[in-house]
C-alpha positions as CSV (number, residue, x, y, z in Angstrom):
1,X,80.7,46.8,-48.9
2,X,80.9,45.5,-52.8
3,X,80.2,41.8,-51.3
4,X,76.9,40.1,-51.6
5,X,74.8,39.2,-48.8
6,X,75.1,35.9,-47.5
7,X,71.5,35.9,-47.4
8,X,71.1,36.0,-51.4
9,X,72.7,32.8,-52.1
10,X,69.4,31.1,-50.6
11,X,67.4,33.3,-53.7
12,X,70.0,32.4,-55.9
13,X,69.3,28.4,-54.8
14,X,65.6,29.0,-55.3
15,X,66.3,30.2,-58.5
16,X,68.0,27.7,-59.7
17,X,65.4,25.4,-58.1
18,X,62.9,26.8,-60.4
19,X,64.6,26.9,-63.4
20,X,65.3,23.3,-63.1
21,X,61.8,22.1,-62.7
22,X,60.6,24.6,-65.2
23,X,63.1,22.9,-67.6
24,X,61.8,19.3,-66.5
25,X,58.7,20.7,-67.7
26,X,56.4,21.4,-64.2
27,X,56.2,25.1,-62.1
28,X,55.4,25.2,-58.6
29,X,52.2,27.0,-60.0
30,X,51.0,23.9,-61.9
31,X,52.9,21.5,-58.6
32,X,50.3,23.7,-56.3
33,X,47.0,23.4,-58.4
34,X,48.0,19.4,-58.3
35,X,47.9,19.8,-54.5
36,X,51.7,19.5,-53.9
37,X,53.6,22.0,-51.8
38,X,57.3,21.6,-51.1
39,X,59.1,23.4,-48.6
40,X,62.5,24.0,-47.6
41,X,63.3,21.8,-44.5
42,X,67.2,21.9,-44.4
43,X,69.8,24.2,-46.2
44,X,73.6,24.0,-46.2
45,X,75.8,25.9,-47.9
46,X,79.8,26.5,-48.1
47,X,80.8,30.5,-49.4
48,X,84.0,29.7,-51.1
49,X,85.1,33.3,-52.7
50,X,82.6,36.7,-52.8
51,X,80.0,37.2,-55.2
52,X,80.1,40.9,-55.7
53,X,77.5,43.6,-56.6
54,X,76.8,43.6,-60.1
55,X,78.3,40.0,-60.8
56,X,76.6,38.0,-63.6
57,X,76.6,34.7,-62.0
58,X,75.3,31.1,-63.2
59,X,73.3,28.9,-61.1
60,X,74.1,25.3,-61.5
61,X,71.3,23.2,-60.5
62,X,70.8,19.2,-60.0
63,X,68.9,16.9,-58.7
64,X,70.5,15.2,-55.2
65,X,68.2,12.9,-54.4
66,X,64.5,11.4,-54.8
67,X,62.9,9.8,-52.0
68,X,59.3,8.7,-51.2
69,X,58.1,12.4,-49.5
70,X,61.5,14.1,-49.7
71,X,63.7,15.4,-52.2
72,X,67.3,17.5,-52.7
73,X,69.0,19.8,-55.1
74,X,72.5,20.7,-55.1
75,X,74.0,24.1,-56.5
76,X,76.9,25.3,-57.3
77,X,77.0,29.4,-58.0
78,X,79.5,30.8,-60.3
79,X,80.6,33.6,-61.8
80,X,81.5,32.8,-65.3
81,X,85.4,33.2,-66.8
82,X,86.4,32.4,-62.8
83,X,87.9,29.0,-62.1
84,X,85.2,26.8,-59.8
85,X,82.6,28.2,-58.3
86,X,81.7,30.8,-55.7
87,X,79.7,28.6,-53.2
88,X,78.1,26.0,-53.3
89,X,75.1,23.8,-51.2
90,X,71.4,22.3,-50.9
91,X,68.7,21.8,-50.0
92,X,66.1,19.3,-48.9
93,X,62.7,19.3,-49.3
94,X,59.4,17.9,-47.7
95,X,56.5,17.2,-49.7
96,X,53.4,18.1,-48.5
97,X,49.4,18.5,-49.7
98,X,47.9,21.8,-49.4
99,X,47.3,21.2,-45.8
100,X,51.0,20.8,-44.7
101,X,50.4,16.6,-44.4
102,X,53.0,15.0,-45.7
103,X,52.5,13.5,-49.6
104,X,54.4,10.9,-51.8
105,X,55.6,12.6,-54.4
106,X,53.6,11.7,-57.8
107,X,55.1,9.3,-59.8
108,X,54.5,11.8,-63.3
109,X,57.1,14.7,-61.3
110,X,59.8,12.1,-60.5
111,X,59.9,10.4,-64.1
112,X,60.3,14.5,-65.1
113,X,63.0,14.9,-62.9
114,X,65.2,11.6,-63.6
């Protein structure tokens, strides 16, 4: 078909996700071993022109919001030397202990993300 699955967009977000926090200095690795788990409650997203196979495409990530058990990331995926990007969306995310009981999230992650 030469058009990227709709489906990869929500990998593409995760990357992006990760890349951020490892660049605010944390992994989900290290969030985990703290007892911190946070999953994907809520996506949206908006396909605004193909990505097709074997695009190179950038992920832009950022923070949306910071709240006392939840936070958001927005994205915006591009394929660079086009004009605006591809798609974009977010998502929002619970935080929870190892358990799956929901969990403030620690004041040392939230300084990292601000």
């Amino acid at each position: 078909m030469g058009i990227a699955w709709h489906g990869e967009y929500l990998a593409w977000f995760e990357v992006g996700r990760t890349d951020l926090l490892r660049g605010c200095g944390c992994t989900y690795r290290e969030l985990e071993a703290q007892g911190l788990r946070l999953p994907v409650i809520e996506v949206q997203a908006r396909f605004l022109r193909p990505a097709l196979y074997d695009d190179v495409l950038e992920i832009l990530t950022r923070l949306g919001s910071l709240g006392g058990a939840r936070v958001s990331f927005e994205y915006a995926v591009h394929r660079p030397g086009t004009e605006g990007p591809l798609a974009t969306g977010s998502t929002s995310h619970a935080a929870v202990d190892l358990e799956g009981r929901p969990r403030r999230i620690p004041d040392e992650l939230r300084r990292r993300l601000a």
